[in-house]
N, C-alpha and C positions, 0 to 999 in steps of 0.2 A: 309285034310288040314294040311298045314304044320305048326308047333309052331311057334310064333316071339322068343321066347327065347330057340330054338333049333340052334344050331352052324349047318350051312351051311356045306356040304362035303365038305372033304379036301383029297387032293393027300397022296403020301410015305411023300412029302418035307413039308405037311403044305400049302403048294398052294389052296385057295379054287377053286372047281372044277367049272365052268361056264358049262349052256344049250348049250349057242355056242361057240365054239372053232374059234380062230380069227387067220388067216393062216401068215405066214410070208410073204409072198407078201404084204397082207395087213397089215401087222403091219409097212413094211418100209415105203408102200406110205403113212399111218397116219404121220411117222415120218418126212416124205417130207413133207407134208402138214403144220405140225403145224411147222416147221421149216420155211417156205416160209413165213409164218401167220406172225410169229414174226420177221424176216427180213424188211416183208414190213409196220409194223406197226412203227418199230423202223426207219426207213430211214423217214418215213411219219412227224413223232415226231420231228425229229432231224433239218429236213428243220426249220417245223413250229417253230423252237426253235430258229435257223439261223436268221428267218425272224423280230420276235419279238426283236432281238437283234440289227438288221439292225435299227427299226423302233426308239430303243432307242441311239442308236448313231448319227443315224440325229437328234435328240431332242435337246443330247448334243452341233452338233454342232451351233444349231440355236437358243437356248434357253439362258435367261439371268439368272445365275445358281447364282446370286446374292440373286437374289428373293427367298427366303425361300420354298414359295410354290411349285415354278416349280423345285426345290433340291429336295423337299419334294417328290411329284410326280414322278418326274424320280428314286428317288430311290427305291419307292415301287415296279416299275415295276421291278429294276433291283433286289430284292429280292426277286419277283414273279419269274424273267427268271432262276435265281440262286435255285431255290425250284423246279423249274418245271425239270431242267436241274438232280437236285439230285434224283429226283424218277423213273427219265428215265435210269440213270444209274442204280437204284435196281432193277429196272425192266426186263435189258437186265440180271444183277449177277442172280436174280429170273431164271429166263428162264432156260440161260444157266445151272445152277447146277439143275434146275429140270429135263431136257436133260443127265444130265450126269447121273443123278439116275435111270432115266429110261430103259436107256441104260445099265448098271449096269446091273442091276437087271435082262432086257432079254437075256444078255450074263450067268447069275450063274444058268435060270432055262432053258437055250437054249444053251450047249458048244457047241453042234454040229453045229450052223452058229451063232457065235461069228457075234457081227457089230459095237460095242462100238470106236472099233479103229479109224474105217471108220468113223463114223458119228462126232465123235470129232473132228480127223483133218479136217472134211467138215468144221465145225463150227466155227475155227480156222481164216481158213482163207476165211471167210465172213464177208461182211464190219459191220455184226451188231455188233459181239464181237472184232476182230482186229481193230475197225474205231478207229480213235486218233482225238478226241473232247476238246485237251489241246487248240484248238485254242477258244473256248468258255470260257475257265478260264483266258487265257489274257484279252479277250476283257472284260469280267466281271473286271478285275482287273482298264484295262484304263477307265473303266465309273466311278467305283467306287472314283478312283484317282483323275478324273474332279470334282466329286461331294465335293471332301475332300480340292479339290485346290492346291495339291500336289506341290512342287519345284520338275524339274527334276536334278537328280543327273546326275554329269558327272562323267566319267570313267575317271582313272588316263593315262594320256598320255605317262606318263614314262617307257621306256620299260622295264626297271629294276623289276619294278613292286615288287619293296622289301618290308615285310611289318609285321609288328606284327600278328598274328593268335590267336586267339579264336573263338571256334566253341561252340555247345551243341547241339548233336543229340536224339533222339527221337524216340520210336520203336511207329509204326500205323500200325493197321489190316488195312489190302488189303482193306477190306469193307468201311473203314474211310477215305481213302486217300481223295478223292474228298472233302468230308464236312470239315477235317480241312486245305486242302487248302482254301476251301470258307470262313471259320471263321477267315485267315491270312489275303484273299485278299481285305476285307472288311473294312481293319483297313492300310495295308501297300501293294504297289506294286508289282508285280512280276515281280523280275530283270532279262531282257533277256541282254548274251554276244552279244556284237558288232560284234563279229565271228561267230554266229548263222545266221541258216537262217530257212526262214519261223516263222508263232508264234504258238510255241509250249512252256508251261510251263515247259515241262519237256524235260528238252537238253537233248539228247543224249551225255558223254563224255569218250572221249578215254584215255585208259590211258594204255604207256608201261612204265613198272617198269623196273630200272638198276639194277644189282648185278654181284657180283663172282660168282666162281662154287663153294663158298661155303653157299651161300647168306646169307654173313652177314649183311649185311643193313636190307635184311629181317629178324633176329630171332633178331636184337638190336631192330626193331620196335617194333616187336612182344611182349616182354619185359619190352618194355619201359624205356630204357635206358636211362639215361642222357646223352645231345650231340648226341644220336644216329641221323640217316638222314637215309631219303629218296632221291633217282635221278629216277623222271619218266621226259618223255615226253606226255603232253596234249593237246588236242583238241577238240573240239566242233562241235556235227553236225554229220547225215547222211555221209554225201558228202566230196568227197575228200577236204582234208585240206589247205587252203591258210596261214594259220596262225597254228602254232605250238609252245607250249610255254613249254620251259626246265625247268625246279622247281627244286629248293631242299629244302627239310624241316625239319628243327633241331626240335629235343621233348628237353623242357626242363620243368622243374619239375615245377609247381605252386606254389607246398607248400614252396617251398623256396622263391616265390617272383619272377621269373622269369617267362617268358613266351615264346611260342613257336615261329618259327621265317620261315617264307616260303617267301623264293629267289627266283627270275624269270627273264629269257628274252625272248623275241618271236624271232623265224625263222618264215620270210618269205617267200613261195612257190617262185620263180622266174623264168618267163617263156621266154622260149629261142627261138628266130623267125628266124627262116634259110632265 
């Protein structure tokens, strides 16, 4: 009989040694397996998440949100849908980087049929990890904003679009994105451009930067110059652009009292009918 506190064999590498040896055939179909597993648990999830969200937006549109209690009520749910939504997300990051270690790990004790490459771009581009679920953090946004009584702000009509600028950015692990979008959307809207399409919280935006062949607007930015500028062209969206809007944007210093200053006009796409 064997000791409980005798160390198990181990290979040259440290490997403890297994009774049975598990063949690479069957280690991929494992890894098809548990991959299919969490695909379809996640798609399953993601509906049921859809659906609970459907059933609170007719609430919104039929219910009298005057009434303290049916406020009260709808919002529970939408902090339940919002909590349900955040664990599903660590659930697929879970997965995925446990996939990724696995994978790891049988390419360092397996060089001779490497698969780590293969299996990641599988995973890549399957709807569990690629799927884009920003249309769930709008719709969280517009219930919560019914619930708060919101004014809707109108966009400036001006095409000039000239305007004072302040900003303040913020660095967020990968892992956080979603929760302090939810801790933002809870208290203020998420503002989509009139030149987007689809609802997605997170616009896609283009942007080509102008300069010389020596690019100076770039190393004045860089620097932070006083007076220095920026000339890009902007746009919004996947999809070819109907709207294009020219900027230029002056850095000017704080500490003096000043502030920064971004200039705009839009080009419109203009279609030609033979």
């Amino acid at each position: 009989m064997l000791s409980l506190t005798t160390p198990l064999p181990t290979d040259s590498k440290g490997v403890v040694q297994q009774s049975s040896a598990i063949t690479e055939e069957a280690f991929y179909s494992l890894m098809d397996a548990e991959i299919a597993k969490t695909a379809s648990f996640t798609l399953t999830k993601v509906t049921e998440l859809r659906s609970k969200l459907d059933a609170v937006e007719s609430k919104i549109r039929h219910a009298d949100l005057a009434d303290s209690d049916t406020a009260s009520m709808i919002k529970a749910q939408a902090d339940e849908i919002a909590d349900y939504f955040l664990k599903l997300e660590k659930y697929v990051n879970i997965n995925f980087m446990g996939f990724h270690k696995i994978l790891k790990k049988h390419d360092k004790y397996c060089p001779a049929t490497p698969c780590k490459t293969f299996y990641i771009n599988r995973m890549h581009s399957q709807a569990w990890v690629r799927g884009d679920y920003s249309d769930v953090v709008v719709r969280l946004s517009a219930i919560y904003s019914a619930l708060r009584k919101d004014h809707t702000a109108e966009e400036k009509s001006d095409p000039s679009q000239s305007f004072l600028r302040t900003t303040t950015k913020y660095w967020v692990k990968t892992e956080d994105v979603s929760r302090v979008k939810y801790a933002i959307l809870r208290n203020l809207p998420v503002f989509l451009q009139k030149s987007s399409r689809g609802e997605s919280d997170s616009q896609l935006t283009n942007s080509v930067y102008l300069d010389n062949d020596q690019l100076e607007l770039y190393h004045g930015r860089l620097v932070k110059a006083p007076g220095s500028i920026a000339l890009r062209l902007r746009w919004y969206g996947a999809a070819e652009p109907t709207t294009v809007f020219v900027e230029r944007k002056t850095h000017r210093d704080k500490w003096i009292g000043e502030v920064s200053v971004k200039e705009r006009f839009m080009v419109r796409k203009v279609l030609f009918i033979k």
